[in-house]
Every structure is written in structure tokens, then in C-alpha cells.
N, C-alpha and C positions, 0 to 999 in steps of 0.2 A: 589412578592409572590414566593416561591419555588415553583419549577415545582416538578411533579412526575413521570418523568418517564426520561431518559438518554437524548434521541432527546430533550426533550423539555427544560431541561434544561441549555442544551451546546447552543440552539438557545438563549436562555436570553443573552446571549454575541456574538451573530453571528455567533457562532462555529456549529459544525454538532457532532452528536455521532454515529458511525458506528458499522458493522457486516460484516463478510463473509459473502456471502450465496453461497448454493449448491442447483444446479438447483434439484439432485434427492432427496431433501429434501424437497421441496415446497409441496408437496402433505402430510405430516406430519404437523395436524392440531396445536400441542399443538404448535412445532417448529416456524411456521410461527404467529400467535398469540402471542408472544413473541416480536419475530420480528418485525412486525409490527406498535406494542404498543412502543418498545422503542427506534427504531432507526429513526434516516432520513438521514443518508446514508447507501450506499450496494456497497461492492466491491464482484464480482465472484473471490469464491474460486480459481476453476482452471477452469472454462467457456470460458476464453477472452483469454489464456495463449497460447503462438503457437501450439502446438500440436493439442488443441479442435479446433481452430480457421480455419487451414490451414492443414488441414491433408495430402491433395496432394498437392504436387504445382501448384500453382493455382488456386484449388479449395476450394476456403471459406466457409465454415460452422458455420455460427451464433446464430443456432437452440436453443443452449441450452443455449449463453449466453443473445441472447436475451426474451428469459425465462426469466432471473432472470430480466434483462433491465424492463420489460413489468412489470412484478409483482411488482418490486420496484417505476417505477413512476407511476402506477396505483393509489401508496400508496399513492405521492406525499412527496417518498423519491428519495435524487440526487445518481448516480452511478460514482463508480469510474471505470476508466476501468485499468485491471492488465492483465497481463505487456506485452509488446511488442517485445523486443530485451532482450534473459536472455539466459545464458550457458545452462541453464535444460528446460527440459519440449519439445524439441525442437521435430519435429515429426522426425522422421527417414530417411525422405528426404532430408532434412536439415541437419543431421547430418553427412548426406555422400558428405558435400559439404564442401570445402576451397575453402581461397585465392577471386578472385575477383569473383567468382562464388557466393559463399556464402554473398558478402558483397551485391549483387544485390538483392540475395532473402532475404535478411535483409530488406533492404530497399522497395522493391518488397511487401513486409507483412506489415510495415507499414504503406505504402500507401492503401492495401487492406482492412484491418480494421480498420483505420482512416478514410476511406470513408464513410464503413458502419456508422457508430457511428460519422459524420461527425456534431458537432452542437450537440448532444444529452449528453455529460457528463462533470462531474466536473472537472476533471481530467485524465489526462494518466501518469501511469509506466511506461515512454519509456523505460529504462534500469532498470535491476533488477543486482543488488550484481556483480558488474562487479569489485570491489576489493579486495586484500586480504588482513589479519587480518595486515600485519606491514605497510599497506598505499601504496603498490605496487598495479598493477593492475593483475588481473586473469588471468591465462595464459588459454582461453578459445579459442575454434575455433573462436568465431569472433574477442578475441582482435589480433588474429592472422593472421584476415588481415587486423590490421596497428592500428595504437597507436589512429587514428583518427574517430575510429568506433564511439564513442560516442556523437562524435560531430555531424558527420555523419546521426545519427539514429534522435537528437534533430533538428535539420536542418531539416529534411525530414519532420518529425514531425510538426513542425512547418507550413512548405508550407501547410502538408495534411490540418489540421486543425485550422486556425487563432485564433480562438478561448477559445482552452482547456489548464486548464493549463497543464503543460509540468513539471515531475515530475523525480527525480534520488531516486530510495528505495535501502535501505540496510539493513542488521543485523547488530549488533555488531558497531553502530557508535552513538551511548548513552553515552559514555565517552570521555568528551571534550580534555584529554589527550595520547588516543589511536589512534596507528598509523593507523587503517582504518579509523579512525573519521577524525583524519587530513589529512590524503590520497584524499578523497571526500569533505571536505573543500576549498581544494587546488585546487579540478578542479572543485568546483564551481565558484570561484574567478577568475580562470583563462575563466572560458565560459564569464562570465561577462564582464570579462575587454575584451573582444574581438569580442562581441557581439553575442555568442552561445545560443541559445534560451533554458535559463531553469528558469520555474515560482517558484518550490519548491522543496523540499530534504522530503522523505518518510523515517522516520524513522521505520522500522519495529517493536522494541520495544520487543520483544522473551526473557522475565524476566525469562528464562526456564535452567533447569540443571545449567551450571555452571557459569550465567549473574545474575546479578541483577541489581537494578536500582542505577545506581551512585548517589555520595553526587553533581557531577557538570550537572546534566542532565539538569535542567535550564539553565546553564550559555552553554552547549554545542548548544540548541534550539536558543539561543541566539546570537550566534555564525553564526550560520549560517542564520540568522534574518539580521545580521549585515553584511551580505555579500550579502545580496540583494533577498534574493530567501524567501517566504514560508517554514514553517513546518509542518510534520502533523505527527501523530502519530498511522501506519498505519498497522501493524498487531498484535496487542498488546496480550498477553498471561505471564500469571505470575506462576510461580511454586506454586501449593496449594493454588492458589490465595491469595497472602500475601495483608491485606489492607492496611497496611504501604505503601506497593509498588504499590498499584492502587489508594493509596490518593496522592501520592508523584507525579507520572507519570503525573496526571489530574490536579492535582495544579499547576505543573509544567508549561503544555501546558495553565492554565489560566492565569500564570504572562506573559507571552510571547506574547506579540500582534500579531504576524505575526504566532504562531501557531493557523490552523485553525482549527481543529478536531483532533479526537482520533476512529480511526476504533480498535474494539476486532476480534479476528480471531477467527470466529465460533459464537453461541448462548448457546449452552448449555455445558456441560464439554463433555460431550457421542457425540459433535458433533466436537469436536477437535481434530489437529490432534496427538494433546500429552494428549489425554484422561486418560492415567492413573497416570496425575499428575493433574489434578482437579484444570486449568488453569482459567478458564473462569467465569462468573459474576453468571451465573448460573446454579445447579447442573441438573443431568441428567434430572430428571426430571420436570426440569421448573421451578425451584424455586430459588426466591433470594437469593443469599450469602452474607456473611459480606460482602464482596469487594464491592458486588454493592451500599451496602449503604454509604460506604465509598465512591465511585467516583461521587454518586448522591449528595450527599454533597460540595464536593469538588466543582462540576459544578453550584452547586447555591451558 
């Protein structure tokens, strides 16, 4: 029987349908009612991110993302946790650190909220968009201290937590012909064959300004299926929400066995961060859009 509503659908095949959430959002009834009804995963917006996470060094602050933690398996929805090691978002302490100083407080913060959330989620972003668009790596302060940062962060990762899987997210790696796509293909393969702990590849899926969904985005998911790791399709947002491009996305992730879910980034359009291109399943104020019944389809 067709399900009706996102979560319950994606679970007919053992898949999850996800949301952002934002902790100062929880107290907005229509927002969270929404939510609720049709997801059963929740990644924090920017809750879990260094900055909110580790404001001083050393001093961890879980307040808000265990917020959304708390309300989401109340629901007996799973959390994903985002992200750990990322060029942005870094608090200011951090940012006035290189070299092998900075590779300790890397690792130092991994261990710190991996503790926390030791056993408690589906997933971790250990690294966020650590390449650039021709399949080079980012010339960011941590790849700056050593080619081997990322190994580094999964490794740590790993020891913290035996458990979670262990997860590489990016933009812009949706085209199986594109030098970032093959850039993060290549050190997936290579972690593998040498035994660097990574369970899955986070595709962020950002359908926004000048991307759209490629004619190979199946055969890319698959791609990296075949190299050993999960898929997931994990901050999703479409320009004017085309349902071409959110039947396309979700069909995609359902021919793919090892793709496990599809997170959208946000719930409502008014709650994204690219609101005035009317990205998301549902308009400002709560209500379903074409897209959604396209991807509700797709999932049954």
C-alpha cells in the first residue's frame, strides 16, 4: 500500500526521508508539525558544526544541538550528525591556528563530540567539501597541515566512535564525469584499498543557480556503490522546486541499493537558506508543492 507521507514511504524500502532542523525553529508550531509528520531523519542545520559545538577550546557546548537530538528521537526519528572537520564555520580560535597545532584541535574536536553523541546517531560528516571543482583538494588551513588530514580525521573518528557510520559530503559531485566527482571517487578508493575507515559519500545535491540534476546521477550513486562505500543524498534543494528534478533525484536514490536516504535542506521554502528561489517541498506556509508529490511517488 502507498504510504502518505515522505518518512514512511522511503521506509517501505528501508530508506529514511530527511530535514534540516534549526534548533530556533522548534518553537514554531506549524514548522515542527510538518516535520514531524513527514520525516524520520534530522540532520542540525548548523547545531553540531564547530563553531556552535566548540566555541572555546575546549569548552563544548551541546545545548542547542542536543535540542534538536532530543526532539527528533522523542519523535522516534534517527539523527544525523553534521559535520566535524569543514574549512567554514570554524570558531575563531581555530582559525588562528596552523600547521600541527591546528591538526591537534582537529582531532581534539572530534574526539570531543564524538564522545558526546558516542552510540546515539546514524551517521557523521566527518569532512565537509574538502575539494575543489577540477578534483584537486582545497587549499584550506587544515589541508595545510598535510595531504593526510582526512585520513587523519576518519581514523580518529573511527577509534571515537565504532559504531557510526563515517561519512565524506560535498557539493557539486552529482556528475559522474566531473572533476570533483572524480576527485572524491579516487580517495574513496584509495581509503579503501588501504583500509581508511569510510562507510558512505554524502552527496549534498544543491539543484540551485547554475547545477542541475545530471542525465548520469544514477550511474554517479552507483559509482560510488561500486567502490564500496554508501550513498545518501544529503542536503537536497532544487531551484523552484522543478519535479522533474525531485522525481529524477528520488528515483535515482531508489534504483541504487546502497543509496540510503534523501535529506531536503530545510522544511518549508521561508525556512531555506536560498528562500527566494522557492527550493523546498513546501511553500512558506506549509503546504505541499508539486515536487512533493512527485518525490512521494517516486518513494512508493
Amino acid at each position: 500500500a502507498a504510504a502518505s507521507t515522505l518518512g514512511a514511504a522511503a521506509a517501505q524500502s528501508g530508506r529514511y526521508f530527511g530535514t534540516a532542523i534549526a534548533a530556533g525553529r522548534l518553537n514554531d508550531s506549524n514548522y515542527t508539525t510538518i516535520a514531524a509528520r513527514e520525516f524520520n531523519m534530522v540532520t542540525a542545520e548548523n547545531e553540531m558544526k564547530p563553531d556552535a559545538t566548540e566555541p572555546q577550546r575546549g569548552q563544548f557546548n551541546f545545548g542547542s544541538g542536543d535540542q534538536i537530538y532530543n526532539w527528533a528521537t522523542q519523535r522516534g526519528m534517527k539523527v544525523r550528525g553534521h559535520t566535524l572537520a569543514w574549512h567554514s564555520q570554524q570558531p575563531g580560535w581555530m582559525q588562528s591556528l596552523s600547521g600541527s597545532s591546528l591538526r591537534q584541535a582537529m582531532i581534539d574536536h572530534i574526539n570531543g563530540v564524538m564522545a558526546h553523541y558516542k552510540g546515539k546517531l546514524a551517521a557523521w560528516d566527518v569532512v565537509n567539501e574538502a575539494f575543489n571543482e577540477d578534483g584537486s583538494r582545497r587549499q584550506s588551513n587544515l589541508q595545510a597541515t598535510g595531504n593526510d588530514w582526512i585520513e587523519v580525521a576518519f581514523r580518529t573518528a573511527r577509534a571515537a566512535d565504532p559504531s557510526v557510520k563515517l561519512c565524506y559530503n560535498d557539493y557539486n559531485i552529482e556528475n559522474a564525469t566531473y572533476g570533483k566527482t572524480q576527485g572524491v571517487l579516487n580517495m574513496v578508493k584509495d581509503f579503501k584499498s588501504r583500509g581508511v575507515p569510510i562507510d558512505c559519500v554524502g552527496l549534498q545535491t544543491h539543484f540551485t543557480g547554475g547545477s542541475s540534476l545530471p542525465g548520469n546521477f544514477q550511474t554517479t550513486l552507483q559509482n560510488f556503490a561500486s567502490a564500496g562505500v554508501d550513498v545518501a543524498l544529503t542536503e537536497v534543494d532544487v531551484t523552484n522546486a522543478s519535479t522533474t528534478q525531485y522525481q529524477g533525484l528520488t528515483q535515482a536514490c531508489m534504483n541504487v541499493s546502497r543509496c540510503l536516504g534523501i535529506t531536503v535542506w530545510g522544511v518549508r521554502d521561508s525556512d531555506s537558506w536560498r528562500s527566494s528561489e522557492s527550493p523546498l517541498l513546501f511553500d512558506g506556509s506549509g503546504n505541499k508543492k508539486a515536487a512533493y508529490t512527485s518525490v512521494l511517488n517516486a518513494l512508493n
